[in-house]
Biotite code that builds the C-alpha atoms (Angstrom):
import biotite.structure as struc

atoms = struc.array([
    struc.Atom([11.674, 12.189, -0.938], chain_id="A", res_id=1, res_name="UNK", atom_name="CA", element="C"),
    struc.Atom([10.624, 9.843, -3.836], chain_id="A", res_id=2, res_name="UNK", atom_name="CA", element="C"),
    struc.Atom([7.234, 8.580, -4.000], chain_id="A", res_id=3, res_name="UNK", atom_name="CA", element="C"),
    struc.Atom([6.056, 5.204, -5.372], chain_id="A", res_id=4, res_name="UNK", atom_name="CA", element="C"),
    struc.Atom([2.685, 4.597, -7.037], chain_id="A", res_id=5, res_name="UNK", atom_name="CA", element="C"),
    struc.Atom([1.904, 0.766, -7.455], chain_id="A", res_id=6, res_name="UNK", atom_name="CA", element="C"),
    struc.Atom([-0.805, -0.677, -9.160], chain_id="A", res_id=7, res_name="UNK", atom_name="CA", element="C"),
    struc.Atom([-3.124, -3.831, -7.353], chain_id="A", res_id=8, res_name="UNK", atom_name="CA", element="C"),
    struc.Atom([-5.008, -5.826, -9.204], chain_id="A", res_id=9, res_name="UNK", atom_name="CA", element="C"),
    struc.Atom([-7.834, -7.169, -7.522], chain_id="A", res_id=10, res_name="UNK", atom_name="CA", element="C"),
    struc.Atom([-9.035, -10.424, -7.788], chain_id="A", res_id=11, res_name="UNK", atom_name="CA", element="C"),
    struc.Atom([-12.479, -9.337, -9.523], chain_id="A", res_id=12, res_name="UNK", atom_name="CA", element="C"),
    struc.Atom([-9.932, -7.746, -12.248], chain_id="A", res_id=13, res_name="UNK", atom_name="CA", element="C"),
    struc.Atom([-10.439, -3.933, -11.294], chain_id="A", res_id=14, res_name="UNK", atom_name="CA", element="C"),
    struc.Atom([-7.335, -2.398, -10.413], chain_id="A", res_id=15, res_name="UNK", atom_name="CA", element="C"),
    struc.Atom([-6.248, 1.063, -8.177], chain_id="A", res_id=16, res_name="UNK", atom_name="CA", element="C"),
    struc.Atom([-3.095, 2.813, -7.303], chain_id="A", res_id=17, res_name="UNK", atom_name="CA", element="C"),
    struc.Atom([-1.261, 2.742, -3.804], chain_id="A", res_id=18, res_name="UNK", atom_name="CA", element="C"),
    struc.Atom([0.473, 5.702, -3.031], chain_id="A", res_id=19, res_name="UNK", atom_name="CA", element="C"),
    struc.Atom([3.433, 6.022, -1.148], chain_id="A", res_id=20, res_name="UNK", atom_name="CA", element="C"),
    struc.Atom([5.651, 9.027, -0.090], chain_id="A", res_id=21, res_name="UNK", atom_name="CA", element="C"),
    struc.Atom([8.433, 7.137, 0.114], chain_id="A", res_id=22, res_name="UNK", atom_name="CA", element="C"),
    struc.Atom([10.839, 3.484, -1.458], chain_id="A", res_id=23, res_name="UNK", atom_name="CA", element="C"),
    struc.Atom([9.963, 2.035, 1.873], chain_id="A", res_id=24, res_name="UNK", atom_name="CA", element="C"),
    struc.Atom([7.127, 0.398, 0.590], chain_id="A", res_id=25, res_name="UNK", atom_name="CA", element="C"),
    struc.Atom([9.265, -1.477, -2.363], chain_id="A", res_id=26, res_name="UNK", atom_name="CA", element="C"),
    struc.Atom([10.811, -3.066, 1.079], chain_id="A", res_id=27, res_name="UNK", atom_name="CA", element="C"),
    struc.Atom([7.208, -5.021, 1.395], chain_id="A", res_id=28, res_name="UNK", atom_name="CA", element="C"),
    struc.Atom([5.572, -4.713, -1.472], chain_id="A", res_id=29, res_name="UNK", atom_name="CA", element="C"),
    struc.Atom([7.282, -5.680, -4.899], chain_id="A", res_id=30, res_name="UNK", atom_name="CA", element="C"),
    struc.Atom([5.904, -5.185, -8.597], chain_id="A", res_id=31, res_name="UNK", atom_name="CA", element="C"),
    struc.Atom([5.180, -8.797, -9.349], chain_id="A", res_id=32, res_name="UNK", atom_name="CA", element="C"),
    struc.Atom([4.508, -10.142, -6.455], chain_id="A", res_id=33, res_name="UNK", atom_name="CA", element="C"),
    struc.Atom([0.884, -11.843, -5.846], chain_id="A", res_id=34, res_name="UNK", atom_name="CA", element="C"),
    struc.Atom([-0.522, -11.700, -2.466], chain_id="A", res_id=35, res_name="UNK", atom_name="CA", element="C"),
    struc.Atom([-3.667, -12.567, -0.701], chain_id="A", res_id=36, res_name="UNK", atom_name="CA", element="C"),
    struc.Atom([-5.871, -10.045, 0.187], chain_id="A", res_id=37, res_name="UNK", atom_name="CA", element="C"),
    struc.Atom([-5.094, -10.103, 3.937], chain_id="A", res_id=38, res_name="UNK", atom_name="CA", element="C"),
    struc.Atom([-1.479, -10.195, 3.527], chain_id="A", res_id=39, res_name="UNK", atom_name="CA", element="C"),
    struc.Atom([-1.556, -7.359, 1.247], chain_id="A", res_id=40, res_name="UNK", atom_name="CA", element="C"),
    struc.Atom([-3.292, -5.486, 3.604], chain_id="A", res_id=41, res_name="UNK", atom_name="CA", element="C"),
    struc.Atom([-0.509, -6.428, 6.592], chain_id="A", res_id=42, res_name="UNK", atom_name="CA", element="C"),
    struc.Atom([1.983, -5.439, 4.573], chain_id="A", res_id=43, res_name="UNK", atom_name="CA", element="C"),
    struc.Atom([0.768, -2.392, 3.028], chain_id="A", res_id=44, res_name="UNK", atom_name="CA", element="C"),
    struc.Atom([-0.292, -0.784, 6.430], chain_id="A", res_id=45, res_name="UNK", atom_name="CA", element="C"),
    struc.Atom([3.156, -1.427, 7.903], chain_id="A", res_id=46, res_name="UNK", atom_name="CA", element="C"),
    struc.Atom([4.568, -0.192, 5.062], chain_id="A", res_id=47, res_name="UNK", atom_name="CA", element="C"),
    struc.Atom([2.679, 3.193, 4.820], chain_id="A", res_id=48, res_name="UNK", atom_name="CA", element="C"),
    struc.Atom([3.435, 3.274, 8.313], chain_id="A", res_id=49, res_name="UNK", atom_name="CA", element="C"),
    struc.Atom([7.197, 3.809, 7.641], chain_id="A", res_id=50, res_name="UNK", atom_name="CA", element="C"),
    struc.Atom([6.612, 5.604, 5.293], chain_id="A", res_id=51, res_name="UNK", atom_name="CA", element="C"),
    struc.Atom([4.599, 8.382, 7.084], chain_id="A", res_id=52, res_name="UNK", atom_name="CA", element="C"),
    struc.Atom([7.455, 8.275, 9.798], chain_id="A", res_id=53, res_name="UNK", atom_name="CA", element="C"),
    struc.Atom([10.130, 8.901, 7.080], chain_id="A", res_id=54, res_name="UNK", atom_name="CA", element="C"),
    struc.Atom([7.987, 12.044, 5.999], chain_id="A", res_id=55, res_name="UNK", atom_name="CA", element="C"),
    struc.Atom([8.089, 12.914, 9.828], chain_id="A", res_id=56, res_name="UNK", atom_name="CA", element="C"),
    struc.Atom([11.675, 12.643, 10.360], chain_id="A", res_id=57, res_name="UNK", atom_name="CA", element="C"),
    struc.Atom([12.554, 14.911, 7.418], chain_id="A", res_id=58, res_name="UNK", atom_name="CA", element="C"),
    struc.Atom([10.200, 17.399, 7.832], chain_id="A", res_id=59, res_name="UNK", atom_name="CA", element="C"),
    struc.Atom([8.485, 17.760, 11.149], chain_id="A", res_id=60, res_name="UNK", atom_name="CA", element="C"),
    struc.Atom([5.162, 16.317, 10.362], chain_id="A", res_id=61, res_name="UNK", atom_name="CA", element="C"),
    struc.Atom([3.447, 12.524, 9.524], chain_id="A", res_id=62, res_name="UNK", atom_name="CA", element="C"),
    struc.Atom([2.320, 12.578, 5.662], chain_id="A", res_id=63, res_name="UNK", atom_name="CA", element="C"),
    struc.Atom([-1.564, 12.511, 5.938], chain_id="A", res_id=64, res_name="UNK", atom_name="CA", element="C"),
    struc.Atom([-1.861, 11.074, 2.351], chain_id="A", res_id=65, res_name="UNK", atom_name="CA", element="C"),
    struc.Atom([-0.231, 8.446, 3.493], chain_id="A", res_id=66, res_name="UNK", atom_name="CA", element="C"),
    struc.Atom([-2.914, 8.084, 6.267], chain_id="A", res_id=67, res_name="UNK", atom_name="CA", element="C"),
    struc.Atom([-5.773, 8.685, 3.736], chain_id="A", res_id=68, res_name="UNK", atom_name="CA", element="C"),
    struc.Atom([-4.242, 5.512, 2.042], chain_id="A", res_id=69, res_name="UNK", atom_name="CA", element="C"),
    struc.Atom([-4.398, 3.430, 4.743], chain_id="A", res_id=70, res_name="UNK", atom_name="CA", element="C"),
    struc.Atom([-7.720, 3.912, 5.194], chain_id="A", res_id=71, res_name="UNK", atom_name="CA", element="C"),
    struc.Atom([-8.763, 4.012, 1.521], chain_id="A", res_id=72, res_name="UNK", atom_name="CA", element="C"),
    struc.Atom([-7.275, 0.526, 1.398], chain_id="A", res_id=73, res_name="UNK", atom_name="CA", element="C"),
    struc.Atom([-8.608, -0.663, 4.472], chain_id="A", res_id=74, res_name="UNK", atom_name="CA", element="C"),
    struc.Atom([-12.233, 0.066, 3.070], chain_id="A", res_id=75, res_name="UNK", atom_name="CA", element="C"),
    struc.Atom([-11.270, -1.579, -0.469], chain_id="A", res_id=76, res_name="UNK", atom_name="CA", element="C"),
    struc.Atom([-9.959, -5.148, 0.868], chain_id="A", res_id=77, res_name="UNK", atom_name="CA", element="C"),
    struc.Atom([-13.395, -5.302, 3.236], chain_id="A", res_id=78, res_name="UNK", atom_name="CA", element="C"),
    struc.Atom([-14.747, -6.260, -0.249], chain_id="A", res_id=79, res_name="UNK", atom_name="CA", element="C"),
    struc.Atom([-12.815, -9.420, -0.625], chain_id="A", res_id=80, res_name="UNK", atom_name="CA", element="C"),
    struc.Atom([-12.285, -12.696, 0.661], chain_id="A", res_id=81, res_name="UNK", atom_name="CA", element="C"),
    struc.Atom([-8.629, -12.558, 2.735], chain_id="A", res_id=82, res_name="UNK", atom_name="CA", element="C"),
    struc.Atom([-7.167, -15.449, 1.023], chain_id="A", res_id=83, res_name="UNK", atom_name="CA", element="C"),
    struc.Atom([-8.480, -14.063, -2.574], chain_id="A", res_id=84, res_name="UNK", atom_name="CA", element="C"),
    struc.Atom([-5.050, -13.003, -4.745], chain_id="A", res_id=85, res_name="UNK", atom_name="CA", element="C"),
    struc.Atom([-3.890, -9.880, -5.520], chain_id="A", res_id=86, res_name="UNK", atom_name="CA", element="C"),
    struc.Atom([-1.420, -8.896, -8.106], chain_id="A", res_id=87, res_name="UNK", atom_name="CA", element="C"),
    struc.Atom([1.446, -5.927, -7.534], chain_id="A", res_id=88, res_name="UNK", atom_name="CA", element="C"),
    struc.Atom([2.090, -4.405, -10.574], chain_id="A", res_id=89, res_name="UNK", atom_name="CA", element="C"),
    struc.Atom([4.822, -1.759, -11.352], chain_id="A", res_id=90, res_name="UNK", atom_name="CA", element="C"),
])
């Protein structure tokens, strides 16, 4: 199954990687695209969500990275405003 890596940059400038084990994500989140914080967040979850339940249709089990995401991004946008930007880069 091919994984995507995409990098967000925040709107204080620092950037980090979301992981996914699957394209699913390019379905909701596309390098380029500038979203705010909240929407990001929306989209991303939903997105890692499928993606886990890809994993678990091929192989018999959710993928708990893409869990560990979730929740590593969940903690990251607490630090912004919701309607701050962020950037989806490639």
């Amino acid at each position: 199954m091919p994984e995507v890596r995409l990098t967000l940059e925040w709107p204080d400038g620092q950037a980090s990687e979301l992981y996914s084990p699957s394209t699913v994500v390019l379905d909701h989140l596309r390098p380029g695209d500038s979203l705010t914080v909240a929407e990001l967040e929306q989209r991303a979850i939903v997105a890692l969500r499928q993606a886990s339940e890809r994993v678990r249709a091929r192989y018999g089990f959710a993928c708990t990275r893409a869990d560990e995401e979730e929740a590593s991004l969940r903690r990251r946008v607490r630090g912004y405003e919701p309607s701050a930007l962020v950037q989806v880069r490639a």
